[in-house]
Backbone as CSV, one residue per row, in Angstrom:
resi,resn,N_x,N_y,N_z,CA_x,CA_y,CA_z,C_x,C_y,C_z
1,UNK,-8.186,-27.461,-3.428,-8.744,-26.116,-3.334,-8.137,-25.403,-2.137
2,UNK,-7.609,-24.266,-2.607,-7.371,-23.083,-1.184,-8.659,-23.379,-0.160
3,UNK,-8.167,-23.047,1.214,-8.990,-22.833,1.999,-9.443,-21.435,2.033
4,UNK,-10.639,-21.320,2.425,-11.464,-19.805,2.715,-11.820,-19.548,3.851
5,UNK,-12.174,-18.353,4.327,-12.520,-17.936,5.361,-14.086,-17.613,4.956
6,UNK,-15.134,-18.407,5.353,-16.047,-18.077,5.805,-16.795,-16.825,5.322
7,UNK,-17.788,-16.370,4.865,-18.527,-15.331,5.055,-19.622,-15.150,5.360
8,UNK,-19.828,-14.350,6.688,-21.231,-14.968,7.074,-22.200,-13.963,5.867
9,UNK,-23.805,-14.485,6.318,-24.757,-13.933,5.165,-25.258,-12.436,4.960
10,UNK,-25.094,-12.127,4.108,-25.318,-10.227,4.273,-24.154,-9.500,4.328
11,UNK,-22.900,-9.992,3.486,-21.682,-9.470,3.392,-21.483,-8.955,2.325
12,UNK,-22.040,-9.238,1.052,-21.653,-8.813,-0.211,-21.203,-7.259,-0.302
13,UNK,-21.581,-6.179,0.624,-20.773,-4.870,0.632,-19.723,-4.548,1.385
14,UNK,-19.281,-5.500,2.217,-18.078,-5.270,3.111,-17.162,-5.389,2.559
15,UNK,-16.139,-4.176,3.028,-14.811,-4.170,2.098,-13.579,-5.405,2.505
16,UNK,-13.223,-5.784,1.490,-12.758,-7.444,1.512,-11.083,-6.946,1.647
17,UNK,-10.085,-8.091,2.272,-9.161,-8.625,2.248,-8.602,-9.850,1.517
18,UNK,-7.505,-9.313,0.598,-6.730,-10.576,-0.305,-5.426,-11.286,0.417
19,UNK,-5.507,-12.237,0.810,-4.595,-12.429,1.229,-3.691,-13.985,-0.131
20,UNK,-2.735,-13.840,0.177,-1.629,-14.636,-0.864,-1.087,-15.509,-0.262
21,UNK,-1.238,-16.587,0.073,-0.922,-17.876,1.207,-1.036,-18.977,0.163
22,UNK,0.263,-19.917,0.142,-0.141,-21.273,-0.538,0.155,-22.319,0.290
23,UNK,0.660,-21.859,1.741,0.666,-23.186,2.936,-0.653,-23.157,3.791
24,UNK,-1.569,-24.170,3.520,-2.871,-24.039,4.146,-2.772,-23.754,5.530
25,UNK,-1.663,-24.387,5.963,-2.249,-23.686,7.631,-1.902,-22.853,8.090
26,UNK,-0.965,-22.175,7.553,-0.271,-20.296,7.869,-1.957,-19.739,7.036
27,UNK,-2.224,-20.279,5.971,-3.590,-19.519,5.308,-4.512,-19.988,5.970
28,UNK,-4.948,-20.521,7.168,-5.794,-20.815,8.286,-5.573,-20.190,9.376
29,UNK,-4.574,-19.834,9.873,-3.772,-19.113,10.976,-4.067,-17.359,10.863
30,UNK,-3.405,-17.004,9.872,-3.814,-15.330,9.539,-5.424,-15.095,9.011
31,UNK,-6.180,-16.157,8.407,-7.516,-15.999,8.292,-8.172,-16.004,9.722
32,UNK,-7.908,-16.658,10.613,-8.301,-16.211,11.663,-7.721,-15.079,12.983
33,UNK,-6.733,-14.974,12.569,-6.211,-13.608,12.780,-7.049,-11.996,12.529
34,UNK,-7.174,-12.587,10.893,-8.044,-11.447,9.922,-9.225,-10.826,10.458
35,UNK,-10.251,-12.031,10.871,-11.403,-11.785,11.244,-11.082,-11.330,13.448
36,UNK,-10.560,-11.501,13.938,-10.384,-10.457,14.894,-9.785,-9.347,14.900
37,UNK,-8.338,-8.782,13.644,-8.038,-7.476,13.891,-9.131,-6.745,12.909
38,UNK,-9.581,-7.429,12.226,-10.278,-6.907,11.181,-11.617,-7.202,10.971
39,UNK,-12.218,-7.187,12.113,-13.644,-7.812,11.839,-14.964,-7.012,10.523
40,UNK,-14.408,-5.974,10.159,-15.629,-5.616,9.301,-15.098,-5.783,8.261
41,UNK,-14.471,-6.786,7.769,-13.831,-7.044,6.559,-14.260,-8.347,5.988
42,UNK,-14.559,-9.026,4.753,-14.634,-10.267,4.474,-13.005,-10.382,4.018
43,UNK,-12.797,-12.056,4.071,-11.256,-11.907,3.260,-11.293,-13.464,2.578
44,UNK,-10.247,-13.164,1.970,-10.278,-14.131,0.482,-9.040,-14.606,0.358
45,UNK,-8.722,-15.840,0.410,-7.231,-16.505,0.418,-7.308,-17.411,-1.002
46,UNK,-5.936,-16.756,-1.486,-5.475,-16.899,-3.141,-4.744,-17.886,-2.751
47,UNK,-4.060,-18.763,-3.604,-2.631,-19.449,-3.291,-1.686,-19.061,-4.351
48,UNK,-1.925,-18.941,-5.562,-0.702,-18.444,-6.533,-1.323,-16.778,-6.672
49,UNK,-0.007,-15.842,-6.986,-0.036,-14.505,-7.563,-1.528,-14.460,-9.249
50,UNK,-1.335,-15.457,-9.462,-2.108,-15.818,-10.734,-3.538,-15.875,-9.818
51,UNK,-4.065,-16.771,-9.337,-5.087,-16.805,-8.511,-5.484,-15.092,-8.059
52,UNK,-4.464,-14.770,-7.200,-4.657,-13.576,-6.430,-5.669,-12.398,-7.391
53,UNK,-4.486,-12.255,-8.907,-5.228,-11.186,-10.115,-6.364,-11.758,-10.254
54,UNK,-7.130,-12.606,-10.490,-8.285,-12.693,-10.433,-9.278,-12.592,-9.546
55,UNK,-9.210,-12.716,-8.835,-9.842,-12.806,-7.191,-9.663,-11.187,-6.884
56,UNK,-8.712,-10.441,-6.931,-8.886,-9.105,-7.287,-9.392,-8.406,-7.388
57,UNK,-10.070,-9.050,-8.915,-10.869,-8.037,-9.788,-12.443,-8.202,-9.551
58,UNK,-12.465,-9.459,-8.663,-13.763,-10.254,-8.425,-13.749,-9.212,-6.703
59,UNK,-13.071,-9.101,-6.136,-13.655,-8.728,-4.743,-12.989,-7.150,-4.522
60,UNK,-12.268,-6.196,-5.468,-11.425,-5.360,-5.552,-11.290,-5.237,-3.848
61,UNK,-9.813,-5.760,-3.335,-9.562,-5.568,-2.100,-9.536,-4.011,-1.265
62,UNK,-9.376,-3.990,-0.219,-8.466,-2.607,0.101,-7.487,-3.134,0.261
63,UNK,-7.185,-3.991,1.277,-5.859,-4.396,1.472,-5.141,-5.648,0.805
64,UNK,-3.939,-6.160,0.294,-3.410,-7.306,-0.110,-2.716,-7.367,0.754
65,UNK,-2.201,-9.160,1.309,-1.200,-9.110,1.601,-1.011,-10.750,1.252
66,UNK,0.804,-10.139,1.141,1.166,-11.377,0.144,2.508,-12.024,1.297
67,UNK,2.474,-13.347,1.264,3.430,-14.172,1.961,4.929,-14.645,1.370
68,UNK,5.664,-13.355,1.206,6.963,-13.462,0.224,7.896,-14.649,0.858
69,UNK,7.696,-15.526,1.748,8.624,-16.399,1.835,8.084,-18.065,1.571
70,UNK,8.763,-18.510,0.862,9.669,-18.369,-0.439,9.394,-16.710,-1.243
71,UNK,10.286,-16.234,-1.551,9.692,-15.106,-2.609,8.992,-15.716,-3.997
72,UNK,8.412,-14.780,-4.335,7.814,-15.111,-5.945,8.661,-14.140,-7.054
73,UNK,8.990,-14.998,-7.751,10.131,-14.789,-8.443,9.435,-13.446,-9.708
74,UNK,7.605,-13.531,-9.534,7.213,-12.777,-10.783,6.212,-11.181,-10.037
75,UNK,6.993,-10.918,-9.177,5.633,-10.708,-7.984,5.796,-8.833,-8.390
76,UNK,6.772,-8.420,-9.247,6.940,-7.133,-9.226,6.020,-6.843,-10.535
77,UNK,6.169,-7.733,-11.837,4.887,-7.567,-12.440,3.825,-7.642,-12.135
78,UNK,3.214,-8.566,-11.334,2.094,-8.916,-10.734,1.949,-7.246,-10.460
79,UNK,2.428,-7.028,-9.491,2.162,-5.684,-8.646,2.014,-4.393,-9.607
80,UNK,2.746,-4.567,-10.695,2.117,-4.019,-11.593,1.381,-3.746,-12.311
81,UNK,0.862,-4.690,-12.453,-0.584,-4.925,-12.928,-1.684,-4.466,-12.443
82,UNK,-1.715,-5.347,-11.404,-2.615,-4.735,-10.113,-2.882,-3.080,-9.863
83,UNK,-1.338,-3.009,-10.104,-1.096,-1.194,-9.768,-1.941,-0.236,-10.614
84,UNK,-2.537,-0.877,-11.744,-3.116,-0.354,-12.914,-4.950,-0.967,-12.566
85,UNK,-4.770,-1.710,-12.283,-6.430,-2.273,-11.728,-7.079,-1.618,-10.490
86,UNK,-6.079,-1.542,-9.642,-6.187,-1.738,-7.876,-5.483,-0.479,-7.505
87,UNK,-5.703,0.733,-8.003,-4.321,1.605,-7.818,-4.501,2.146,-6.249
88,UNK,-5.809,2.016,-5.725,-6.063,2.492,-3.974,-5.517,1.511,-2.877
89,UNK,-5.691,-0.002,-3.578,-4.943,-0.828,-2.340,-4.003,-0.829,-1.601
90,UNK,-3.842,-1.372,-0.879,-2.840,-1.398,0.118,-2.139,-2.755,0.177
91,UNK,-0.790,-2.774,0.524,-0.111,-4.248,0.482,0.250,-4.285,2.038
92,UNK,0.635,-5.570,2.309,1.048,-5.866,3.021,2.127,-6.869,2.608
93,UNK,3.669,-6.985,2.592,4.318,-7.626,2.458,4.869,-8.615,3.909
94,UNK,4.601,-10.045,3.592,5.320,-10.675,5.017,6.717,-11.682,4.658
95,UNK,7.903,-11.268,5.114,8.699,-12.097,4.488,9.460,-12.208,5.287
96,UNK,10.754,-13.102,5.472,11.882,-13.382,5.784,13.187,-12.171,5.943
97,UNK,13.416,-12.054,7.162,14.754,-11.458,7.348,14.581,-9.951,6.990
98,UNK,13.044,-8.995,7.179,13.480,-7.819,7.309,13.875,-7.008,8.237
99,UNK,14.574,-5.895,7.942,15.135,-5.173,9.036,14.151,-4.513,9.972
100,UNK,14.295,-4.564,11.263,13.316,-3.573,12.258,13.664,-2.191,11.598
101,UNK,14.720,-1.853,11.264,14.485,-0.163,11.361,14.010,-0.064,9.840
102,UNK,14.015,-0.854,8.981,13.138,-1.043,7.563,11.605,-0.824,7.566
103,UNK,11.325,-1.471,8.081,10.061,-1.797,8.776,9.872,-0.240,9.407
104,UNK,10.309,-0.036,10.414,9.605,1.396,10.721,9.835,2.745,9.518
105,UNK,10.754,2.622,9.059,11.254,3.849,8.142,10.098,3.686,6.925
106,UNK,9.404,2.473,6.781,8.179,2.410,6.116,6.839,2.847,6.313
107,UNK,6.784,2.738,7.726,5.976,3.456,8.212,5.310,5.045,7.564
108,UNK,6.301,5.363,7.296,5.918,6.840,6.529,5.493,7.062,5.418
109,UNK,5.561,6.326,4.184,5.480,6.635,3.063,5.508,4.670,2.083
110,UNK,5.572,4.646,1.183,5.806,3.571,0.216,4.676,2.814,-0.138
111,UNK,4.561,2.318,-1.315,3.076,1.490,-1.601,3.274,0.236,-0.876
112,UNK,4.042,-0.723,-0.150,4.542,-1.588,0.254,4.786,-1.387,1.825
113,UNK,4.196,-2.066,2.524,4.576,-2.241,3.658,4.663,-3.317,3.864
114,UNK,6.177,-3.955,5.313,6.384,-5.109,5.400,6.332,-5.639,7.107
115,UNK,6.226,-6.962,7.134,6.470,-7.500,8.535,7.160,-8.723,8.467
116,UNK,8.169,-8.657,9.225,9.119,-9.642,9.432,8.647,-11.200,9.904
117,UNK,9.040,-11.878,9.320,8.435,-13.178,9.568,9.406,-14.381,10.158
118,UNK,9.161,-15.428,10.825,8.010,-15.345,11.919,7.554,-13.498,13.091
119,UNK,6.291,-13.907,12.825,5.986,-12.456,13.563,5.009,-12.842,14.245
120,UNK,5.018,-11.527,15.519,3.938,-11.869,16.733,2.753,-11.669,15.837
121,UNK,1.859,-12.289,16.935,0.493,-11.514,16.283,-0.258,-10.344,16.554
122,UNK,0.165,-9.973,17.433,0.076,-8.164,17.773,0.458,-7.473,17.296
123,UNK,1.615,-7.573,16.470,1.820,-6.747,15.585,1.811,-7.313,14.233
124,UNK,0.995,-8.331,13.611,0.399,-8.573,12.492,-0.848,-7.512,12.980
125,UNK,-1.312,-7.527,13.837,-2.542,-6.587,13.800,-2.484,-5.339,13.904
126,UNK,-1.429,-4.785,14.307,-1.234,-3.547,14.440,-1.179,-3.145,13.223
127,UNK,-0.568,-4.031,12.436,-0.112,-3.243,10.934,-1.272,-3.954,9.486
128,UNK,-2.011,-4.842,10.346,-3.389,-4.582,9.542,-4.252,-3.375,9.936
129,UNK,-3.928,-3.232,10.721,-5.230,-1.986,11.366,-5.001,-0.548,10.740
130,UNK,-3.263,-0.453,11.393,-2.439,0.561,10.393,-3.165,0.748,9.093
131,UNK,-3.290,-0.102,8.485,-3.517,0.037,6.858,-4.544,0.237,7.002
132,UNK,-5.650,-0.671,7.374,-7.315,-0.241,7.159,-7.487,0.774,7.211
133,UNK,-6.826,2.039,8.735,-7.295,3.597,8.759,-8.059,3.072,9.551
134,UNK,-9.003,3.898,10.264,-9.798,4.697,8.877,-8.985,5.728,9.452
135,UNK,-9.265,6.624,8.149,-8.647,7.703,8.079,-9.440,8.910,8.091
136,UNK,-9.043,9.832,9.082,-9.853,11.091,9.115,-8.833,12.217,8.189
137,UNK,-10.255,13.378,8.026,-9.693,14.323,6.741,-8.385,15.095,7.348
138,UNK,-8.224,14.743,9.141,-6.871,15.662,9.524,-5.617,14.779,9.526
139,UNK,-6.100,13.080,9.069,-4.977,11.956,8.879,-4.611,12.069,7.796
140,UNK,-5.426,12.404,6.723,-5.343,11.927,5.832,-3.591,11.880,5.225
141,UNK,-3.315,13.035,5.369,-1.706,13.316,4.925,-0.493,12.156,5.381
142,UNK,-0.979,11.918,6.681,0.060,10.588,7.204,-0.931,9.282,6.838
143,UNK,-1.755,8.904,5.862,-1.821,7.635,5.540,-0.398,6.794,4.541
144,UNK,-1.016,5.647,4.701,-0.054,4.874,4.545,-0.189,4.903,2.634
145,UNK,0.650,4.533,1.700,0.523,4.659,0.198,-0.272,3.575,0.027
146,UNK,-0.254,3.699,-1.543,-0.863,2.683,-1.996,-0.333,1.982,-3.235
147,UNK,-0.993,0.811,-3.972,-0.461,0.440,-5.099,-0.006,1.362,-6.546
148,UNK,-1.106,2.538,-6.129,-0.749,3.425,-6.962,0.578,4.280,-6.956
149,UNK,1.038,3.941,-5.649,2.210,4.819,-5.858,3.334,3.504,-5.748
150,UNK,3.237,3.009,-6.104,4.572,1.740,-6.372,5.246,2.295,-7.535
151,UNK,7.018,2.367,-6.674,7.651,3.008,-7.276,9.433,2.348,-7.021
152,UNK,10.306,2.688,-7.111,11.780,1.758,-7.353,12.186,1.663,-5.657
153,UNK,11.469,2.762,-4.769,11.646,2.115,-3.465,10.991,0.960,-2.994
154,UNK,9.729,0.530,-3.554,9.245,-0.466,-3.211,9.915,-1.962,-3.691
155,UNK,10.214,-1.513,-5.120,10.951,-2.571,-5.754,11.718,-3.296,-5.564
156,UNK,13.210,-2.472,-5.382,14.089,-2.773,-4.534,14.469,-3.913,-3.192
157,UNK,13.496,-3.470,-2.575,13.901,-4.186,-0.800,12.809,-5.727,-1.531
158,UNK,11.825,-6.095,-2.521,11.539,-6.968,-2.861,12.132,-8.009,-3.239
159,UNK,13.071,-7.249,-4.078,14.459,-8.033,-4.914,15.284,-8.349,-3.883
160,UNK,15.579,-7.322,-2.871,16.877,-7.667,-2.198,16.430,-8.876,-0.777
161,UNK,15.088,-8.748,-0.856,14.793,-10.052,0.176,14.781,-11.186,-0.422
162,UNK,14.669,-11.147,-1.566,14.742,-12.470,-2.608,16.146,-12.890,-3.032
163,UNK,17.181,-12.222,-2.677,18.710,-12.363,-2.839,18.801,-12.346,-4.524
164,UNK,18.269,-11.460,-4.873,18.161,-11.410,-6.429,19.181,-11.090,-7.158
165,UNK,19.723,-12.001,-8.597,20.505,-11.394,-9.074,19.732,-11.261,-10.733
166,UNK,19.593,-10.049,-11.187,18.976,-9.485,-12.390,19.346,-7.898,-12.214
167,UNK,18.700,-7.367,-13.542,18.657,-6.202,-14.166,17.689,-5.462,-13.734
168,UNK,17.163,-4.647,-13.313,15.878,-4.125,-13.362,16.112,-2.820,-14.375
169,UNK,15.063,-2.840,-15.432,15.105,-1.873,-15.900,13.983,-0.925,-15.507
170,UNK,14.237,0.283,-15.900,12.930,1.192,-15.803,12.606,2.701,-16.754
171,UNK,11.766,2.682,-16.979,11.327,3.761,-17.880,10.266,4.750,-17.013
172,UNK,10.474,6.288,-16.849,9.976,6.744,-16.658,8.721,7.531,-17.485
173,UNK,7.428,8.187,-16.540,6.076,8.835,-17.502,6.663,9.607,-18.518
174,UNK,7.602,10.040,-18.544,8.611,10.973,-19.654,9.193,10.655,-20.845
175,UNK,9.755,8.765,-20.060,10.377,8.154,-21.390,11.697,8.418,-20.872
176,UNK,12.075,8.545,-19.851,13.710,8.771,-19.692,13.865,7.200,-18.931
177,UNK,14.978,6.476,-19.451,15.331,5.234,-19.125,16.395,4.715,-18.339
178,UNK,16.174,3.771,-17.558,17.476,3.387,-16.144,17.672,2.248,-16.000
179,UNK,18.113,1.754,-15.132,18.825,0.587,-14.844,19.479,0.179,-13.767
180,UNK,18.735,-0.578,-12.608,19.352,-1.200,-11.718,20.209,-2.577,-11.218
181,UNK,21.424,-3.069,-11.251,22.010,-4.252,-11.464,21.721,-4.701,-9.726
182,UNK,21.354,-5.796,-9.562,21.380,-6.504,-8.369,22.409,-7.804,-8.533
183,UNK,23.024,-8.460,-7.510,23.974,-9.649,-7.083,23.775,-10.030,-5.740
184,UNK,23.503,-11.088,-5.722,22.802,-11.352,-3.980,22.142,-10.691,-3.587
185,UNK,20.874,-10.203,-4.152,20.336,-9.189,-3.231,21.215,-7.688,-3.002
186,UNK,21.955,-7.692,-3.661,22.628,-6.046,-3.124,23.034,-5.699,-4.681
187,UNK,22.467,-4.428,-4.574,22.639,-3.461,-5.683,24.802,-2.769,-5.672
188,UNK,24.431,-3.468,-7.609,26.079,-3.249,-8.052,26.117,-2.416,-8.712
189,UNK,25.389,-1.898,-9.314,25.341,-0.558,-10.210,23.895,-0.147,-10.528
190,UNK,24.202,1.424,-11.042,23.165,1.736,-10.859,23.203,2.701,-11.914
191,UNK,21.947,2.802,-13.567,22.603,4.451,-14.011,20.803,4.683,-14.811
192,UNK,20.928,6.106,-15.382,20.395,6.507,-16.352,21.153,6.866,-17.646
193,UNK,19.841,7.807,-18.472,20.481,8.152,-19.277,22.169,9.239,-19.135
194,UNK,21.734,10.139,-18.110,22.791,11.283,-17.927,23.650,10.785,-16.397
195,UNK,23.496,10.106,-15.896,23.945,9.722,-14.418,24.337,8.049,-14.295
196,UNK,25.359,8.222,-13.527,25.478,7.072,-12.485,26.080,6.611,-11.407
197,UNK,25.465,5.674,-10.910,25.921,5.291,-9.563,24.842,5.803,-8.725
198,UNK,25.125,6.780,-7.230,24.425,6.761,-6.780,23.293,8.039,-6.883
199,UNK,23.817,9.351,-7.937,23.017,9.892,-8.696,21.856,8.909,-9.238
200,UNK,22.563,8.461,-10.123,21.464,7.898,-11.200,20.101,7.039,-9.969
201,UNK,20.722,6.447,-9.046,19.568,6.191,-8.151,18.205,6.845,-7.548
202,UNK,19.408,7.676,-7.185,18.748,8.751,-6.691,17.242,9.307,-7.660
203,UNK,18.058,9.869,-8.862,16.382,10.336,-9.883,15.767,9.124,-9.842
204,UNK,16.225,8.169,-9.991,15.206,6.509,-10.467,14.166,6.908,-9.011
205,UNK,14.844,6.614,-7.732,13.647,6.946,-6.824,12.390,8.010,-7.034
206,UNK,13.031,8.601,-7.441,12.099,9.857,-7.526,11.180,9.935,-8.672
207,UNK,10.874,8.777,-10.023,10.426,8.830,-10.818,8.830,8.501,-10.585
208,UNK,8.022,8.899,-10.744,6.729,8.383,-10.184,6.055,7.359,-11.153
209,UNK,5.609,6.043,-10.384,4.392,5.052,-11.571,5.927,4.970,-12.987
210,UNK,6.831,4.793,-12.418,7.913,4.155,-13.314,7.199,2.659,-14.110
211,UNK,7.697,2.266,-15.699,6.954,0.763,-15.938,8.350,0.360,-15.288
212,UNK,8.217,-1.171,-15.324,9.509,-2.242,-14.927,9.138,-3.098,-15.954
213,UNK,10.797,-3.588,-16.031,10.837,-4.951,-16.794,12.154,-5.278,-16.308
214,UNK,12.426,-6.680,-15.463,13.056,-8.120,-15.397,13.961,-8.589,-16.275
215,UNK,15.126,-8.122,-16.487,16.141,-9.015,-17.184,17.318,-9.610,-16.319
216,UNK,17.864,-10.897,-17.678,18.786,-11.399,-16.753,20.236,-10.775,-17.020
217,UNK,20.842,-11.103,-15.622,22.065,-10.329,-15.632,23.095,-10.856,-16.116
218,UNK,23.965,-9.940,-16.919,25.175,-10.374,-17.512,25.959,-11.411,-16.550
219,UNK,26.766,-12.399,-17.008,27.122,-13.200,-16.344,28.581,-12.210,-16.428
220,UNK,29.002,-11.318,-17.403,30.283,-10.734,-16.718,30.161,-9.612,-16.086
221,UNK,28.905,-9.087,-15.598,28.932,-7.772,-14.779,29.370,-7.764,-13.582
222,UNK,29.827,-7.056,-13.398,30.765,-6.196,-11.877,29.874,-6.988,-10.503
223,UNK,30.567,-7.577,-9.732,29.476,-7.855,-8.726,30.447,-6.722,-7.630
């Protein structure tokens, strides 16, 4: 059994934390982390993405955060899903080898936010706190996104921390259809219907609540 964090008695309305940990003692380590940056929070440690969707729907989080190293090879559906259940949450991505100026340029906008791992714990808390808000009606404009707005920028830097090589396809609310090729983690082409290269990117960003679907990549495409 996953380990849990505790809830003391008279919690059942406190807004909860999901966290995605399948090494018990990093999921012992940030659970007690949790409960000092985050003390008015209960939180809930999943070990598989499968676990997590359920536990979900049982405690609807505000915040997720998921432990991408190792990456999870299924984690952009997952998030999709979710995105349709959970569309107010908030992520927290912790993984391997992201960039500092990534990391801040996120700061502004994206359903996905990340922290580089190994990371202090001052700034694991900073960027739990970040997310919690609270948010006043003159913040509101600089809050951070949410699952609802997961979109091909979020996608992207997922795949490319995972050194991914696949297809991503995508269909926009319109029905207009695209296509992103990844190879090691770095994007080789890129098109729609009327565009490509770094056009065709370009609209893909801009498509809002795009679906995705995961294919594998030609073994003779362009790397």
């Amino acid at each position: 059994m996953p380990p849990s964090i505790p809830k003391p008695t008279g919690t059942a309305s406190r807004p909860a934390i999901l966290l995605v940990e399948d090494y018990d003692a990093l999921a012992v380590a940030i659970g007690l982390a949790l409960k000092k940056f985050a003390p008015d929070h209960t939180a809930q440690i999943a070990r598989t993405l499968e676990a997590a969707e359920v536990a979900a729907d049982e405690i609807r989080p505000e915040l997720i955060i998921v432990d991408f190293d190792p990456p999870h090879p299924r984690i952009v559906e997952v998030f999709e899903r979710l995105r349709s259940a959970h569309a107010e949450a908030r992520v927290l991505v912790i993984a391997a080898g992201v960039p500092p100026d990534f990391i801040v340029q996120r700061k502004s906008g994206g359903a996905l936010q990340f922290i580089d791992k190994p990371f202090d714990l001052s700034a694991f808390g900073a960027a739990v706190q970040a997310l919690l808000g609270p948010w006043t009606p003159q913040s509101r404009n600089d809050s951070r996104g949410t699952l609802g707005d997961l979109g091909l920028a979020d996608v992207i830097p997922l795949e490319c921390l995972a050194d991914a090589n696949l297809v991503l396809r995508l269909q926009s609310h319109d029905k207009q259809d695209g296509e992103v090729h990844l190879f090691g983690g770095q994007i080789t082409h890129a098109a729609t219907t009327g565009a490509r290269g770094t056009e065709a990117l370009r609209e893909m960003l801009g498509w809002r609540r795009p679906q995705f679907k995961i294919v594998e990549r030609p073994a003779d495409a362009s790397r």
